[in-house]
N, C-alpha and C positions, 0 to 999 in steps of 0.2 A: 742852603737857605731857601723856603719856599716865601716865595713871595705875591701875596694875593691885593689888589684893591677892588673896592667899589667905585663906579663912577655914576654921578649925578647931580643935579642942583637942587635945592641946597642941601646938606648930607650932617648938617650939627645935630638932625634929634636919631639920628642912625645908631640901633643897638649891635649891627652888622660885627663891627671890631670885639667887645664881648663874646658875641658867640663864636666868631672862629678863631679867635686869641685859644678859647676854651677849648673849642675843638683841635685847634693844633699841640699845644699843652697837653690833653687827654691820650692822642693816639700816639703820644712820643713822638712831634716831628716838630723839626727847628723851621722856626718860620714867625713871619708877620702881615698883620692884616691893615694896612691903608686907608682910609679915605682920600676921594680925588677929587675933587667939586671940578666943574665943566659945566659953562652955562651952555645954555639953551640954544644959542648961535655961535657957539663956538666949534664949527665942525673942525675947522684943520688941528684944535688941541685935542679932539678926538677923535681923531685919525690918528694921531703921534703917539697918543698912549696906546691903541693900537698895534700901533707897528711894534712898541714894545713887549706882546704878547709874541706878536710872528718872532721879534728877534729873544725869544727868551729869558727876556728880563723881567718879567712879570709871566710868572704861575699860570694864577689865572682872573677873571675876572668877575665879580656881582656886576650890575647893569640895573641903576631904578628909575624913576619918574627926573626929568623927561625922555630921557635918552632912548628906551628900550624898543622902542623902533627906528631912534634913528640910527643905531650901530648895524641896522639890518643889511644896508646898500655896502659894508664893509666886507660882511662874510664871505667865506669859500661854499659854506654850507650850512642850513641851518636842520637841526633834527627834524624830523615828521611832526613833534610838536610844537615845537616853534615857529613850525612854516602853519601848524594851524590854526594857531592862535595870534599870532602877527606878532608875538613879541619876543624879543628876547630878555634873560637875565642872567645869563650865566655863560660867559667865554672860556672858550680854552682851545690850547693849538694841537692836531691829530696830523701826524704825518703830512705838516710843513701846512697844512690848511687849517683857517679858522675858524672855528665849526661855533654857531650860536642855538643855544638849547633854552630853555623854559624849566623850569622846576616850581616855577608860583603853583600850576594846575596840582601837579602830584603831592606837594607840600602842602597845599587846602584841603584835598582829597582823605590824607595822611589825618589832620585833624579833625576834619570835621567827622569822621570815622569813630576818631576816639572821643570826641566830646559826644554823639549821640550813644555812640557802645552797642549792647546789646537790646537797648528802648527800642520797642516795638514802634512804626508809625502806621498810625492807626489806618490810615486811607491814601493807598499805595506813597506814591514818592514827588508830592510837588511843590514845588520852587518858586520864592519870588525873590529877584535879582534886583536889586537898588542899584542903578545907575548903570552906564553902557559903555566906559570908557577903557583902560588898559588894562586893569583890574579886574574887571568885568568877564572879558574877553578868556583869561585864563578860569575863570570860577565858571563859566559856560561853560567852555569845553569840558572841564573836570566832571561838573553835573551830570553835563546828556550824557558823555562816556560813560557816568557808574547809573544810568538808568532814571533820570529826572523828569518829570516833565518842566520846562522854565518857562515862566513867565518874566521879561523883564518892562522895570518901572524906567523911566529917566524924564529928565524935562526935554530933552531935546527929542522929538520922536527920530528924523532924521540919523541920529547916532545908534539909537537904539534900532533904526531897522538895518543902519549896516552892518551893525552886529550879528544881526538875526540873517542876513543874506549870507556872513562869512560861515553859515551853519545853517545852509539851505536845505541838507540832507532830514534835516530833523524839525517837526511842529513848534516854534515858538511862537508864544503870545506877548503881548506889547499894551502896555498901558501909560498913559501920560503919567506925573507925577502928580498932576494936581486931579487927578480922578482915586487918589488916595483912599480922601477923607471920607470917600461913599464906596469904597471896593468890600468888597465878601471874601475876608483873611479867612474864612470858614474853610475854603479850599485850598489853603496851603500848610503843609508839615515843616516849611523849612521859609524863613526869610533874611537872605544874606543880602548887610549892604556891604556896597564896594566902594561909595563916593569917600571924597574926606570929609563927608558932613560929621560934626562932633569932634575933630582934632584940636588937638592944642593948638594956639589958645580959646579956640570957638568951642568949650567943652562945654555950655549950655543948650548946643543944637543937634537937632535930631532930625535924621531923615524921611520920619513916620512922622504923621500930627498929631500936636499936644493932646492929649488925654483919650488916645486912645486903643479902644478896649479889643483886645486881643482873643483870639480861641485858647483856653487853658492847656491844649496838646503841641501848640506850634514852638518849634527852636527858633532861637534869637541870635545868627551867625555876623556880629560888625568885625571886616576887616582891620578897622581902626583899632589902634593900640596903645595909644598915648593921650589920652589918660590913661590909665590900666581897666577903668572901669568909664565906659563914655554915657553918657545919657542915655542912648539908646538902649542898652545892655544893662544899666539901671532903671531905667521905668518898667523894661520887663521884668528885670527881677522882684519890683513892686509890686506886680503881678504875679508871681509862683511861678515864673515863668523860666525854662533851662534856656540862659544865653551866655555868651562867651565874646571875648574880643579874638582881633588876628593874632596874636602873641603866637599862638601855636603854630600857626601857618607859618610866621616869619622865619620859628625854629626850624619846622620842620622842612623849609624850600632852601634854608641857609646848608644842612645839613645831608640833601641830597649835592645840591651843588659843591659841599667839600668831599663827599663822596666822589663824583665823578671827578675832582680833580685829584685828589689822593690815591682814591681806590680805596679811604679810611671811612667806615660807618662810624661818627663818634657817638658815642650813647647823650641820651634825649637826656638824662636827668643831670649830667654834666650843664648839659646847653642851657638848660629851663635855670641852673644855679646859678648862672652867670649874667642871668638877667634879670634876676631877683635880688642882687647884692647891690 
């Protein structure tokens, strides 16, 4: 019996048990998938569930908001990208050590690949990144890796330059959020947000300001997922404009990380069924 949880607070809008119920079901392996809420100060309840991975009572682990850095000070080892992105989300135990890994970047990378396809962008590859927090972090590294230029937005400039310092290798640019409503979207092919601005139940809020007018060439990437279709991802569609929510990303990071603990690639059109029922 493989036995997987997710740990985080709070975990009730989690589509997490759908997809890998699905994925376990699909590649023929007995098994169940968990939620474990862990508040926020609760370090010795997550340390214990912990020690449950070392002692092989639990498979293995998802990891979300707030947690994903703080299971860091736990590990034996954490992969190249997860040490370079600061987070983790995905546990599992390698000869007797607890090894914490990332799959958010390659699981973004993964969609945002397929939702732009083979769309030419017309004036090379630049980014604007809505918000600078844990989210954030992985949709950076994923970008400059596959050749972006990123600029990021956030209200806090402070957050937004530690980010840009944890990826001092590479030119990013930094803009307030409230220099928005006057910036020149003309210079970007690509705007991902990463805040929870527009989640349920705040599905009337957008991270862009009201009523405005977009370049006809720019993709519209909201991490947010719940609604299926958030404001943001709706006004541009109001526009002609090609936008998408995270749905893909969720599938697609849930699905390397049952990879790496399986060794099972489950097929994507399985996963995408099981969260459209």
């Amino acid at each position: 019996m493989i036995h997987l949880e997710l740990i985080g607070y709070p975990l009730g809008h989690s589509l997490s048990p759908k997809i890998h119920t699905a994925a376990l079901k699909a590649c023929g392996l007995e098994g169940k998938y968990s939620l474990f809420p862990i508040h926020p100060d609760d370090k010795q309840g997550l340390e214990s569930l912990l020690n449950q991975v070392r002692a092989k009572q639990i498979y293995g682990l998802n990891v979300t908001i707030p947690h994903k850095q703080n299971v860091i000070e736990f590990m034996n080892e954490l992969t190249p990208t997860a040490k370079s992105i600061g987070a983790v989300n995905t546990i599992y135990l390698k000869d007797e050590k607890l090894i914490g890994d990332n799959t958010d970047a390659l699981g973004f990378l993964a969609d945002l690949k397929n939702f732009i396809g083979n769309r030419e962008l017309e004036i090379g590859k630049s980014v604007l990144v809505i918000g600078a927090g844990g989210s954030a972090r992985a949709v950076v590294y994923a970008l400059l890796n596959d050749g972006w230029n990123v600029t990021i937005s956030s209200r806090r400039i402070e957050q937004s330059e530690q980010l840009a310092n944890s990826f001092s290798n590479y030119p990013l640019s930094i803009i307030h959020s409230s220099n928005l409503p006057t910036f020149q979207f003309s210079n970007f092919q690509l705007i991902v947000n990463t805040t929870p601005i527009g989640m349920t139940p705040n599905i009337n809020e957008s991270p862009l300001p009201e009523n405005l007018s977009l370049p006809s060439n720019v993709f519209i990437y909201d991490l947010v997922y719940n609604p299926r279709e958030t404001k943001l991802v709706r006004d541009a569609r109001l526009q002609g404009l090609n936008s998408t929510t995270g749905l893909g990303m969720l599938i697609e990071q849930a699905a390397l990380a049952f990879e790496t603990w399986t060794g099972f690639n489950p097929p994507r059109e399985i996963l995408w069924q099981a969260v459209e029922t």
